[in-house]
C-alpha positions in Angstrom: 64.7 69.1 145.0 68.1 70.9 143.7 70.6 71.4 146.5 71.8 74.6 145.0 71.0 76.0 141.5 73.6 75.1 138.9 74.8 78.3 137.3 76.2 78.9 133.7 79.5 78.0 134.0 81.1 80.9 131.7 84.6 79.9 132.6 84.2 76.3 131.3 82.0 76.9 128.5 84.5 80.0 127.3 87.2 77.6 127.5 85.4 74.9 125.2 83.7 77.5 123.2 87.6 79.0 122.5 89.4 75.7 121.8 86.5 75.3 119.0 86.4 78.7 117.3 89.6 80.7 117.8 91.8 81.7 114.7 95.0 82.4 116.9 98.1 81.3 116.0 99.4 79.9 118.8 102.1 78.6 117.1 104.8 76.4 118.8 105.4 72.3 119.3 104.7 71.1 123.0 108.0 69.5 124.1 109.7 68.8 127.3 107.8 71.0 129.4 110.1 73.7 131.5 111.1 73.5 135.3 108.3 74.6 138.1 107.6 78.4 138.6 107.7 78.7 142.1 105.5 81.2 144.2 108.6 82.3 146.4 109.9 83.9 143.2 109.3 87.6 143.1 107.4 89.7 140.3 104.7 86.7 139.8 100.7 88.4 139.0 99.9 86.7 142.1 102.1 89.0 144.4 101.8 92.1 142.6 98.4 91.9 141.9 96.5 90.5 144.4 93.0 89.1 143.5 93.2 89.5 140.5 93.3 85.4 139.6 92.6 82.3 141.7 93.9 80.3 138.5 97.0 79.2 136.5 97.9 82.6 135.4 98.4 83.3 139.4 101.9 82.0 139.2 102.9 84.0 136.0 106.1 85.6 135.9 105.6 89.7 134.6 108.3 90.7 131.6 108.0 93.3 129.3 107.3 91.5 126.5 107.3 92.8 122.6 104.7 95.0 121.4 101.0 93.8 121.5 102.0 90.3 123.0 100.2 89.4 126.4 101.6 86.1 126.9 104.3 83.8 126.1 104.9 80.1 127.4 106.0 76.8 125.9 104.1 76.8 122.6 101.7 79.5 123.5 102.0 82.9 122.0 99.2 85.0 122.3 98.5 89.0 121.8 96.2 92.0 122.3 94.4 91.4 118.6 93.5 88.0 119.7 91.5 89.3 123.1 90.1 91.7 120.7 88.6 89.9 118.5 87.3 87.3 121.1 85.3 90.0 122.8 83.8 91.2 119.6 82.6 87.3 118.9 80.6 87.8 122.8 76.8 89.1 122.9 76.7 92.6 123.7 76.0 92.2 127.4 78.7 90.1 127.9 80.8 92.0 126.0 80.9 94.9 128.2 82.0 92.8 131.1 84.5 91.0 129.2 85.9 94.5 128.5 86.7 95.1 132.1 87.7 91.4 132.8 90.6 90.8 130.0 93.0 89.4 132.1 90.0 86.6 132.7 89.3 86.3 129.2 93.3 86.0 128.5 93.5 83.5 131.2 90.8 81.2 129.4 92.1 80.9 125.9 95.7 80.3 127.8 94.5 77.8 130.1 92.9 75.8 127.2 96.0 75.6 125.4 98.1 74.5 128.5 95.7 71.7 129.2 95.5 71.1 125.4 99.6 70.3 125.5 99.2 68.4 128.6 96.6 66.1 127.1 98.9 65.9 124.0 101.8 64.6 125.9 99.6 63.1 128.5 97.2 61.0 125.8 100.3 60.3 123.2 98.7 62.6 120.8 101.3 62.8 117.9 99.3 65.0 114.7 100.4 68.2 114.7 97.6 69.7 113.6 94.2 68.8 114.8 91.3 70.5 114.1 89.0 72.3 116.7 86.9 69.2 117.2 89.5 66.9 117.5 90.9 69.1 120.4 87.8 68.9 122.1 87.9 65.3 121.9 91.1 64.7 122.9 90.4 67.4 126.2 87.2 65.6 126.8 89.5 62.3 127.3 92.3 63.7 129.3 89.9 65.5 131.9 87.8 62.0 131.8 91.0 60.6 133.0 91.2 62.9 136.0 88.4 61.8 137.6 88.3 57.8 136.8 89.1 57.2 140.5 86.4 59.7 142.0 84.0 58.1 144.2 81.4 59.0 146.6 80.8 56.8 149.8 77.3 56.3 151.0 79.0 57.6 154.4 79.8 61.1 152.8 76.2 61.2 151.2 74.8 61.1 154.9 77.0 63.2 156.4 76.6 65.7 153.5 72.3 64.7 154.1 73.0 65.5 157.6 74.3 68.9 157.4 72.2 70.2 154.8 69.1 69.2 155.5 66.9 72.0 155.1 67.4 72.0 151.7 65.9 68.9 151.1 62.1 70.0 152.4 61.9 67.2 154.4 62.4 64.4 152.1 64.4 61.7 154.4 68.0 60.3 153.0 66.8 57.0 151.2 64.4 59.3 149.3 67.6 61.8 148.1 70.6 59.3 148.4 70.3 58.4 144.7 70.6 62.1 143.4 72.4 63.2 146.2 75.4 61.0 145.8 75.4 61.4 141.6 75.1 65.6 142.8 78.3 64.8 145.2 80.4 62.8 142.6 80.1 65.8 139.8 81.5 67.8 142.6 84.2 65.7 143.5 85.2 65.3 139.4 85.0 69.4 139.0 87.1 69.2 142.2 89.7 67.4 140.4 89.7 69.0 137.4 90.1 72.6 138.9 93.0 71.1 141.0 94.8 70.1 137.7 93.6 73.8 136.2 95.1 75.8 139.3 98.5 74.1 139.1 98.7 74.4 135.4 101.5 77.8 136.5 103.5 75.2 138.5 104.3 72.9 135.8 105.0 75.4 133.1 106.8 78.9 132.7 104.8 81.8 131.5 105.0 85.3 131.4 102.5 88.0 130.9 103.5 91.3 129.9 103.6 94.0 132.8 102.2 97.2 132.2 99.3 95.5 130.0 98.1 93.2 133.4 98.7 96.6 135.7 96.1 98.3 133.2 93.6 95.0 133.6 94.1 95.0 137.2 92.5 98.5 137.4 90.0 98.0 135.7 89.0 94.2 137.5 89.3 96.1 140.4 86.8 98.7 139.8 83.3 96.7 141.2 81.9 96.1 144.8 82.8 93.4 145.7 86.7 94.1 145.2 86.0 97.5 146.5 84.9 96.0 149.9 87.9 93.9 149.9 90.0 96.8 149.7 88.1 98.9 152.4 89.2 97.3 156.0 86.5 95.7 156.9 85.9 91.9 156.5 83.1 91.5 153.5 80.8 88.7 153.2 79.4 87.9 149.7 76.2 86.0 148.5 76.2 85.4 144.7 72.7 84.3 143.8 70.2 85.1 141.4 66.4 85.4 142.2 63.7 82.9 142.4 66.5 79.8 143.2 64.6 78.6 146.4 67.6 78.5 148.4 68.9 82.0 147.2 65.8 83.6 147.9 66.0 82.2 151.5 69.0 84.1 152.1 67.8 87.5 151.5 66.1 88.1 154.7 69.7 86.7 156.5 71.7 88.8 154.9 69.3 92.0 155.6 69.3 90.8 159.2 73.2 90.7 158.9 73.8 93.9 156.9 71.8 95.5 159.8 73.8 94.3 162.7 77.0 94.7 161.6 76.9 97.6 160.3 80.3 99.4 160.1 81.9 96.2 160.9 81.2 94.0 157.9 80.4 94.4 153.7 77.2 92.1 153.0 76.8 92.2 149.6 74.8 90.3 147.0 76.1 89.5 143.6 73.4 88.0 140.5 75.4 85.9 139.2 72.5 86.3 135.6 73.5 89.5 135.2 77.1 89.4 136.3 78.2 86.2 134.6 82.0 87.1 133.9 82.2 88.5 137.1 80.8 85.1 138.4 82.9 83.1 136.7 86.0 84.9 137.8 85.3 83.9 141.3 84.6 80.3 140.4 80.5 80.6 140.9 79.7 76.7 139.7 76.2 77.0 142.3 74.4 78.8 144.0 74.0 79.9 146.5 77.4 80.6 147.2 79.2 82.8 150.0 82.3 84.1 150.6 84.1 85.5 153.5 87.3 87.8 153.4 89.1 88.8 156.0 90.5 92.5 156.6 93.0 92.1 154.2 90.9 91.0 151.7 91.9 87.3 151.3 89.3 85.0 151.0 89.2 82.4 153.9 85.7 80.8 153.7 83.7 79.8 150.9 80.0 77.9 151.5 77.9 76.4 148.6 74.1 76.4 149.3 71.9 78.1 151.9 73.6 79.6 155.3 71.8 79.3 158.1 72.3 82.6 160.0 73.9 81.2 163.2 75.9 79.2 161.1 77.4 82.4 159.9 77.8 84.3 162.8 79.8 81.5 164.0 82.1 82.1 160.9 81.9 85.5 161.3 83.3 85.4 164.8 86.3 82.9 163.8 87.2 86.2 161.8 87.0 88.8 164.3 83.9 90.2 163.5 81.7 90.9 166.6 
């Protein structure tokens, strides 16, 4: 039995998917790479536009840069044209949520090139120009790299076993251990990998152009979920998607929560199969998956699989909500 449903992951696959068939010329040689943005440094996305990224793009520094340019950084040059004609290249569903997620979109394309240059300099890759399928190759290798000292103890399979075991319908740990330590070590490899993603703004400068991001940031904002972040009250979020076993078992908790709080706290439910950029923008790699904000709107919980309801009240409480 699954311990969560694997969803699409639209972030990653975008990110492969652009490497192979973008047009854009990026232009630029990947050299020394520049001196640490730091996030005590004012005018970064981050500070002036809360929420609006968890990733590398967080750390961006805002410049008004030359007509129909988004972003510049070592190497990377990329404009409004280029998101354009990426969205036109989605399916028609998608398309209408990549309209209103941009900034996402503009963060993919740039986070595969950053990585790209770090696996160049990283991997020794001296050809200037490789073609898309050599890139992929040469990403596939560096990321491989990331994780080569990833391992998963038969200790942290039973303690894992041990918290969740309602998921696993009774079947005792010798039955699961096998699965559940191969499901345990992909986590701990995406782990990694997001860890080398996130600090991608550390290790090199970037700029995004200012009144183009204040436009996205609008727009990202205008949904439920960042609505309830933005309305006083702590907001707890279940993305899901219906007829994942463990998803379905949290619809009757979060009625029974929506109900008792009311006034107090935002329950919400997001399907992450019909919301997949939104999904993606929030990191959704299974489900179920919830996430508590405070009053502020900052996230300070996150949970992967089913909740147990006391479970959450108890997290609930650790954020003032009574």
């Amino acid at each position: 039995m699954p311990l969560t449903r694997r969803v699409t992951q639209i972030g990653r696959l975008l990110l492969i998917f652009l490497m192979v068939s973008l047009s854009i010329n990026l232009g630029g040689t990947w050299g020394e790479i520049p001196a640490a943005t730091t996030a005590s440094e004012p005018h970064s996305v981050a500070q002036s536009f809360p929420h609006l990224t968890y990733g590398p793009l967080g750390l961006a520094q805002l410049r008004d840069l030359p007509s129909g340019v988004l972003l510049q950084a070592k190497g990377i040059k990329i404009t409004a044209k280029d998101i354009e004609s990426e969205i036109k290249k989605a399916p028609p569903g998608v398309r209408e949520q990549l309209e209103k997620n941009q900034f996402f979109l503009l963060e993919q394309i740039a986070t595969a090139r950053l990585l790209t240059g770090e696996a160049r300099q990283a991997l020794g890759a001296e050809k200037a120009d490789l073609s898309p399928q050599e890139e992929v190759d040469l990403l596939q290798r560096f990321l491989q790299s990331l994780t080569e000292a990833v391992s998963v103890s038969d200790e942290e399979a039973k303690a894992f076993y041990e918290r969740e075991k309602d998921l696993f319908g009774g079947a005792s740990f010798s039955e699961v251990q096998s699965a559940l330590k191969a499901y345990l070590l992909q986590e701990k490899e995406k782990e990694a990998i997001n860890d080398r993603i996130r600090t991608l703004g550390q290790r090199t400068e970037i700029w995004v152009d200012r009144e183009w991001t204040k436009r996205q940031y609008a727009l990202s904002r205008d949904n439920p979920v960042d609505q309830a972040r933005t309305s006083g009250l702590p907001t707890l979020v279940d993305f899901g998607a219906t007829g994942c076993r463990p998803c379905d078992m949290m619809t009757p908790v979060l009625e029974f929560l929506r109900k008792k709080y009311e006034g107090k706290l935002n329950v919400l439910f997001v399907h992450v199969g019909e919301e997949q950029i939104f999904g993606a923008r929030y990191g959704i790699q299974g489900i179920p998956l919830q996430i508590f904000f405070d009053r502020e709107g900052r996230e300070v919980f996150r949970h992967t699989g089913f909740f147990a309801q006391a479970e959450i009240e108890k997290k609930l409480a650790e954020i003032g909500v009574e």
